[in-house]
KOLSEMI-431441 format. One line per 8 residues: for each residue x negated, y negated, z of C-alpha. Coordinates in steps of 0.25 Angstrom, whole numbers, plus 5000, padded with zeros to 4 digits. Each point is the difference from the previous one (the first is absolute). Example, Ala and Ser with C-alpha at 12.3 -4.5 7.8 and 13.67 -1.06 7.14 Angstrom:
BEGIN
4951:5018:5031; 4994:4986:4998
// end
This chain:
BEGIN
4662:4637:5394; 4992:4994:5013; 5000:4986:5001; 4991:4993:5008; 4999:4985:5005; 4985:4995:5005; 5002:4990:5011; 4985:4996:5002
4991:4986:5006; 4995:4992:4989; 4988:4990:5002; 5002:4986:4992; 4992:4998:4991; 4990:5013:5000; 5004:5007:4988; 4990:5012:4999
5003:5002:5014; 5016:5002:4997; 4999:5007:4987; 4990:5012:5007; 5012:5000:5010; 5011:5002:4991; 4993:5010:4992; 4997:5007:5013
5016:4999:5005; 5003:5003:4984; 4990:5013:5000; 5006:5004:5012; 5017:5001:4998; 4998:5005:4987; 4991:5012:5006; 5011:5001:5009
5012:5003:4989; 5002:4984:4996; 5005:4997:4985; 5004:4986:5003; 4992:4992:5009; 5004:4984:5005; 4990:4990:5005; 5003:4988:5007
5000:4986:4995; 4986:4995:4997; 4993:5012:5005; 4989:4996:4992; 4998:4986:5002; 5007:4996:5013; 5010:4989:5002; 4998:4988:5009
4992:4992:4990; 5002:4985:5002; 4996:4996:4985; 4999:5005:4988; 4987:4998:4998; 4997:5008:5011; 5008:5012:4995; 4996:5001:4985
4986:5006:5004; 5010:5011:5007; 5007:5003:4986; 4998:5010:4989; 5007:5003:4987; 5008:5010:4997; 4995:5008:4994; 4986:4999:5006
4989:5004:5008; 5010:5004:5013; 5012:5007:4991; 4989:5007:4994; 4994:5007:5014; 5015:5002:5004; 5003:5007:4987; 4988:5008:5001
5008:5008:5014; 5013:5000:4992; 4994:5007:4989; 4992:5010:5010; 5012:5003:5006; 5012:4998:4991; 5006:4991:5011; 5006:4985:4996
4997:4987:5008; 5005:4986:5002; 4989:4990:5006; 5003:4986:5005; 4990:4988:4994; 4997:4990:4996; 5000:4997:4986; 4993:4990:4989
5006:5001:4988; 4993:4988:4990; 5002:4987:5010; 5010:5005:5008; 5000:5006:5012; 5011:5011:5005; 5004:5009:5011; 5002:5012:4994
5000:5016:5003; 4993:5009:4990; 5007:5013:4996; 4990:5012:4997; 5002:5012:4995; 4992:5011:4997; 5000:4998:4985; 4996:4987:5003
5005:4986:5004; 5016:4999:4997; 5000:4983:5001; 5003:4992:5011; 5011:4993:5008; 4997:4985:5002; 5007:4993:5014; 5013:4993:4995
5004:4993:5013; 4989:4992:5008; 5001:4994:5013; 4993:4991:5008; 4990:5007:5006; 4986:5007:4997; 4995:4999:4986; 5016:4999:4995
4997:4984:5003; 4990:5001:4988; 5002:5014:4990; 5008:4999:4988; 5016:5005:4998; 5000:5012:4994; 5005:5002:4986; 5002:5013:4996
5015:5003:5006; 4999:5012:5007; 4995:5011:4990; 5002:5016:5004; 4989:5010:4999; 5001:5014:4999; 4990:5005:5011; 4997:5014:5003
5014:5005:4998; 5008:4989:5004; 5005:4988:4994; 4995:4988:5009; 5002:4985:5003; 4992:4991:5008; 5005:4988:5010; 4988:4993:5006
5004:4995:5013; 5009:4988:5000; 5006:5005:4987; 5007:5011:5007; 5007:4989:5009; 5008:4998:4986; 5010:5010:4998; 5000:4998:4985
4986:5004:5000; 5003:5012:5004; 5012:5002:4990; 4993:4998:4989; 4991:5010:5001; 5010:5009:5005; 5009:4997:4986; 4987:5003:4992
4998:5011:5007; 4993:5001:5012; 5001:5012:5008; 4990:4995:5011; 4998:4987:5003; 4983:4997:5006; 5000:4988:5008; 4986:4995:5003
5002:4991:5012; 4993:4991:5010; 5010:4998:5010; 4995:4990:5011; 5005:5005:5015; 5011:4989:5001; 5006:5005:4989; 5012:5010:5001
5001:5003:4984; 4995:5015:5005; 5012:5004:5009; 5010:4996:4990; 4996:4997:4986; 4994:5012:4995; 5012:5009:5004; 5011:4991:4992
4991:5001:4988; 5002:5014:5000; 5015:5002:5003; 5003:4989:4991; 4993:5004:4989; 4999:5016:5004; 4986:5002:4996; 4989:5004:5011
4992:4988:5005; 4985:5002:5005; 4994:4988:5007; 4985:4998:5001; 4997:4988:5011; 4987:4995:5006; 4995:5002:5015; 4989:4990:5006
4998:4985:5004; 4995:4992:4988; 4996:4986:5004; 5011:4999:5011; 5013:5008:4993; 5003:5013:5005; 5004:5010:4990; 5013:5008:5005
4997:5013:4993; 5012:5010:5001; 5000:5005:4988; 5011:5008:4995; 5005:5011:4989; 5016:5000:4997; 5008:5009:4993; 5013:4996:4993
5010:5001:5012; 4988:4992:5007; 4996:5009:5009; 4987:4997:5006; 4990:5011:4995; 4989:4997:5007; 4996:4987:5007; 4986:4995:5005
4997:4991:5013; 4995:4987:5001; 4985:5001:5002; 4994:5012:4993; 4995:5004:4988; 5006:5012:4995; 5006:5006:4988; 5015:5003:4999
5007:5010:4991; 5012:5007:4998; 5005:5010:4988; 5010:4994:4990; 5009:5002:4990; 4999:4990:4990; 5014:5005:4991; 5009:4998:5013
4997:4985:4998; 5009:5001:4984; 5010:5008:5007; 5008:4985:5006; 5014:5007:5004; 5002:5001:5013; 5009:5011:5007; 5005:4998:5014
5014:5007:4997; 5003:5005:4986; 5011:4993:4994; 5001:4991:5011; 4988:4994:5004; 4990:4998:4988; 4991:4989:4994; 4990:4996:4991
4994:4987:5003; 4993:4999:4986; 5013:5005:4992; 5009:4989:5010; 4992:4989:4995; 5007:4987:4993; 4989:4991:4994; 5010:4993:4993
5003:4994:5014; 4984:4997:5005; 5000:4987:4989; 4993:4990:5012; 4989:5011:5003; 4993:4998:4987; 5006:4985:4998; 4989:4990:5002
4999:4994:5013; 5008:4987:4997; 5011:5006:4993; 5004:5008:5012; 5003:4986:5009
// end
């Protein structure tokens, strides 16, 4: 199947404005052969808000007026989506990415890790941990952004199934998560990795943009550049993620990092903070 990663500018704040570019970008990769489509973080709503008064005018619920629109291209063209937003959800307030497909909203993937930046300072935690969707033939998990600098975040979703792991991202250009981050999550977890970040200057950070899909080896598929708009996409094949053996030398040199695994040896990565001093 075609995979394809939007990396695209976003405008804080103007919401119809985004939207109409999504469903433009959305129409466009699923014309040109796309089942799965990833957008980046926020892509509806911006991300450099500085309170979260300022932001819940920019959120909408899931479902809603937006995931409706979206699902309306997904029906047309049988292709699925996963669109950064913001989302209110009663009184609180999350950093979610809505997954779409084309019989209609499959749920959502809520930011577990905030940082200290944008409307992190200010959203909500998370609280659905890590759910997998089947999307348009492939079995799918969603790290936004800061989570996929957690490697458990990615082995959760690999261990429930994951065959591609969508990270909807809004890199800042001192990052350097892109060069390295992306490609560990897929060897590690030998699933195929497609990255959606921003491009664009929103009030003074500048998005990084290189946008990336992965395969299992983590081979760089295809890779965007810094400034433009574009849409990426590569052909995968979502069963070589369940296949974890890996066969340099047969009978000599083989492994499977998900049948080598020892939980009963990880106890202080689920222990509470203060019982791992």
């Amino acid at each position: 199947m075609k995979v394809a990663a939007v990396q695209m500018d976003v405008k804080i704040g103007e919401k119809e404005r985004n939207l109409a570019r999504v469903l433009e970008f959305f129409g466009q990769a699923a014309s040109a052969g796309a089942k799965l489509v990833v957008f980046p973080e926020c892509a509806l709503s911006g991300y450099c808000f500085t309170s979260r008064a300022e932001a819940e005018p920019a959120a909408e619920t899931v479902p809603g007026a937006a995931t409706d629109k979206i699902f309306e291209v997904a029906r047309k063209t049988g292709a699925s989506a996963v669109v950064g937003l913001l989302e209110r959800a009663g009184a609180k307030l999350f950093n979610s990415a809505a997954v779409i497909g084309p019989g209609g909203l499959l749920g959502v993937h809520r930011k577990i890790h905030l940082l200290c930046l944008g409307i992190d300072r200010y959203d909500d935690p998370g609280d659905i941990p890590f759910p997998v969707f089947s999307a348009s033939g492939a079995k799918l998990g969603v790290n936004i952004c800061f989570d996929c600098s957690f490697p458990e975040s990615g082995r959760v979703v690999k261990l429930k199934g994951a065959q591609v792991l969508a990270i909807p991202t809004n890199w800042p250009a001192r990052s350097d998560t892109w060069q390295y981050v992306p490609k560990v999550r897929a060897i590690e977890n030998h699933l195929y990795v497609v990255a959606a970040d921003r491009v664009g200057v929103e009030r003074g950070v500048n998005f990084v943009g290189r946008s990336q899909i992965i395969n299992p080896n983590g081979d760089v598929l295809a890779e965007a550049g810094e400034t433009e708009e574009t849409i990426l996409s590569a052909e995968i094949e979502p069963a070589a993620s369940d296949d974890n053996r890996v066969v340099r030398i047969p009978g000599e040199y083989e492994f499977d990092r998900i049948a080598a695994r020892r939980p009963e040896t990880y106890g202080p990565i689920t222990a509470a903070p203060s019982a791992t001093k």
